[in-house]
N, C-alpha and C positions, 0 to 999 in steps of 0.2 A: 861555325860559319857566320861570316859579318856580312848582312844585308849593306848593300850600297843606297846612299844616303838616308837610310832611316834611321835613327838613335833608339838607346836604349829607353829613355824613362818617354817618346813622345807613342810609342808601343804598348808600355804599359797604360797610357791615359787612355788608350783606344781598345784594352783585352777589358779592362775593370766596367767599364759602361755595360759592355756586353755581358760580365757574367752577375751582376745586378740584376740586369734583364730579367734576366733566366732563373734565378732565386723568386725574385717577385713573381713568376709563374708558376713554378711550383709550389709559391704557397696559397696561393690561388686555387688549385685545382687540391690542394691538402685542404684547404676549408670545404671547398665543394663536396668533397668526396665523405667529409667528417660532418658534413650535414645532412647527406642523403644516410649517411651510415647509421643517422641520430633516430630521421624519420621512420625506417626500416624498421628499428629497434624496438620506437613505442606504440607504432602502429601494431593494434592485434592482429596475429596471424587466422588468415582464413578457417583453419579448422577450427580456433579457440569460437569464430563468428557461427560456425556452424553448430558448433556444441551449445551454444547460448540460442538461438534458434530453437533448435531442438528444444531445448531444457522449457522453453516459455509455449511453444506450441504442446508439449506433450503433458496433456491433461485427462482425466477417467472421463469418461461418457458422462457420470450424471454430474459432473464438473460443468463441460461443454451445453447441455442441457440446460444447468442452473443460470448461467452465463447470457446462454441465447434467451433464458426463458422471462430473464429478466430485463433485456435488452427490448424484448416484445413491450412488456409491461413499459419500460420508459417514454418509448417510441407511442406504442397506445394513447396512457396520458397527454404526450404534448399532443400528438394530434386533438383530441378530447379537450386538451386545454385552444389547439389552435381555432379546434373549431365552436368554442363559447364565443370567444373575444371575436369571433366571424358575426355571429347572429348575435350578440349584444350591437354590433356595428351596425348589422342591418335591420336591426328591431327600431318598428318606425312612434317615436313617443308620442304621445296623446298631449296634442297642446289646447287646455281647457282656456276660456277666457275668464282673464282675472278680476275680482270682485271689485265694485268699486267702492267698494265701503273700505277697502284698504287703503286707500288713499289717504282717507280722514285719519290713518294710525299714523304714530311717531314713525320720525326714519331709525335707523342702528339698531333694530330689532334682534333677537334672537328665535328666530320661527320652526319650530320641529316638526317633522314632516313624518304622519304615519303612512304606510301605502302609499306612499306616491312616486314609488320608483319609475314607472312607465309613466309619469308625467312631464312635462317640459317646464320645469319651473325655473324658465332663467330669467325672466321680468319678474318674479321674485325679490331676487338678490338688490335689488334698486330700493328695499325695504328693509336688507339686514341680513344676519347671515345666515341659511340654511344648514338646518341640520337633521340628517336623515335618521330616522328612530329605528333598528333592524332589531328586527326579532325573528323566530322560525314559525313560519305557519301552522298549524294544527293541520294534521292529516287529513285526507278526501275520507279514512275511514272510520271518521271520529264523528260517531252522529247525535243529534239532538235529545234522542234517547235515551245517551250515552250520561246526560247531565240532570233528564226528567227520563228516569224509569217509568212506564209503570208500574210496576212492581217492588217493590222493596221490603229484604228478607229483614224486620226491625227487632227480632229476636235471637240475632246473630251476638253470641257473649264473649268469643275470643279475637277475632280478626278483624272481626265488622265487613261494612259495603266498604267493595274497592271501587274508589272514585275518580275518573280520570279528570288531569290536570290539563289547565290553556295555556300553554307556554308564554311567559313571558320577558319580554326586553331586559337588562341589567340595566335597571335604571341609575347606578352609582357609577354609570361611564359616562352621565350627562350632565351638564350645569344646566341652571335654570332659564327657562325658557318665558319669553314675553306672550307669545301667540304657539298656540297647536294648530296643527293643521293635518287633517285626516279624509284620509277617500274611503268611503263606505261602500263594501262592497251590495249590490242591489239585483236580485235576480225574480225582481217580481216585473212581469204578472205568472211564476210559475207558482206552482201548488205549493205550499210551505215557504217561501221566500222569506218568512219571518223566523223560520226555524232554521237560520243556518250559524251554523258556528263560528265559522270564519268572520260572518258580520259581529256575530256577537262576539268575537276575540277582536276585531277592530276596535269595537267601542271600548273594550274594559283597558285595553292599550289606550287610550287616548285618556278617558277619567281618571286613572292612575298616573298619567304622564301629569296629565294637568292638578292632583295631587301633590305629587312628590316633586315635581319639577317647575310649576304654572308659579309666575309671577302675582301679587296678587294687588288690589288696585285700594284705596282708604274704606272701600265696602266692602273689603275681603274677596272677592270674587277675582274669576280670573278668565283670559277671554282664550275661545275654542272656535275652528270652523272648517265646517264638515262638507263634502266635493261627496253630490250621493242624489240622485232620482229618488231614492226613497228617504220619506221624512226620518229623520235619528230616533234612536231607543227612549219612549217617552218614560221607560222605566229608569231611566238616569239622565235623560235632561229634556224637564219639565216645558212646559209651553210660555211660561212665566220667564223661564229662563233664554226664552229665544230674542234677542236682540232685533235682528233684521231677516231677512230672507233675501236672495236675488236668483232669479232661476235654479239650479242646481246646489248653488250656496247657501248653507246657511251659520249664521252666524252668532254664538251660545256667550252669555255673563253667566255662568251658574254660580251657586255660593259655593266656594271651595270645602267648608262646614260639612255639608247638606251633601256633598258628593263623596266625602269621605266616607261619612256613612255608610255612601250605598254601596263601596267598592269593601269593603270590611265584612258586607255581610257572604254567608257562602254562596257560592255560582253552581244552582241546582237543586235542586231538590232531593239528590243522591246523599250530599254530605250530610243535607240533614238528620238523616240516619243514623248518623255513624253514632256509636257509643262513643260517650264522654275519655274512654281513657283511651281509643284512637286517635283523638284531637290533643293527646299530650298530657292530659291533666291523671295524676299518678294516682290520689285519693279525691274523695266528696264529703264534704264533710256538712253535717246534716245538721241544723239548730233546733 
């Protein structure tokens, strides 16, 4: 059959556009279809999700237990931890007024600081650099007793007297320091205020510091200053040794010599006790 006036090849320009068309959709919906088929594939199926579920929830009781019980303990501590960093925030520091005999010292100091963590020492720093001396306190049930017995067993031949120890600071984490600086603890006008341990583990903290660490000046000596209502231990720094006083302050040239000594010698009257081969020494040898 011959269409009237339409030719053969202007026919063909008009069927070819159209099945182009139609190719380009098809492949269209083949990519579409070959991507969804893709995601289907590597997506894990439902029950594989349920089995992994399962597998991570399903634990023995004292598993569950150990889990929670430890989950307690995490949770504990930070609360414990949260609630320090609360009341260090609201611990209100004790701001002492500063000497003025520090005035008269050089500036770029190095100033070590015993006890004075509840102090406010930031006009300080306008004098040099602070640095805090830590050590652990001696226990509330460590008593004066404890270091002057009464009593001492001096015929003891194998073990000897057990003598307790003042803890003290790692003095080889500190360089040397220009000025010490210590707050003495003072609990008089109570009954014994001179027999407390604490005070007296302040002071051997500080003569050891100023020992081992204390600058010293062309007279050997080295300078100390003590934040204390009560006068310092005149059995380690003499009244000769006292430079100035200003209220609560006061402030120590001892001879560094003369304080070695006294910190060498034993603390109490228990050690003295001890037989000689508790202090380390294996024989005695007799002339």
């Amino acid at each position: 059959m011959v269409l009237e006036g339409v030719s053969v090849p202007k026919m063909l320009i008009k069927v070819t556009p159209s099945k182009a068309l139609v190719l380009k959709i098809n492949l269209v919906f083949l990519a579409f279809f070959v991507v969804v088929y893709a995601a289907l594939l590597l997506r894990p199926s439902l029950s594989v999700y349920h089995e992994n579920a399962a597998a991570l929830v399903r634990c023995t009781l004292r598993e569950c237990n150990h889990k929670a019980e430890k989950g307690v303990k995490m949770k504990a501590a930070l609360e414990e931890n949260q609630a320090d960093q609360a009341m260090a925030a609201k611990r209100k520091m004790v701001k002492s007024e500063k000497p003025s005999f520090l005035n008269e010292m050089r500036k770029g100091m190095r100033i070590g600081m015993v006890n004075m963590d509840d102090e406010d020492v930031g006009e300080w720093k306008v004098h040099g650099e602070i640095v805090h001396v830590h050590f652990q306190q001696v226990s509330e049930l460590f008593n004066w007793t404890d270091l002057f017995p009464e009593w001492i067993d001096e015929e003891e031949e194998k073990e000897g007297t057990m003598c307790p120890e003042i803890p003290m600071p790692d003095f080889r984490r500190y360089w040397d320091m220009d000025l010490i600086v210590a707050k003495l603890p003072c609990k008089y006008p109570e009954e014994g205020w001179r027999r407390d341990v604490f005070r007296l583990q302040v002071h051997l903290i500080a003569a050891n510091l100023a020992v081992k660490k204390g600058r010293r000046d062309w007279n050997w000596r080295t300078k100390l200053v003590f934040l204390s209502r009560c006068r310092p231990m005149m059995e380690l720094f003499r009244c000769d040794d006292l430079v100035r006083q200003e209220g609560d302050w006061w402030f120590y040239q001892p001879s560094v010599a003369r304080l070695e000594q006294k910190v060498s010698l034993p603390v109490g009257s228990c050690k003295l006790a001890l037989p000689l081969w508790a202090k380390g020494m294996e024989c005695i040898i007799i002339h």
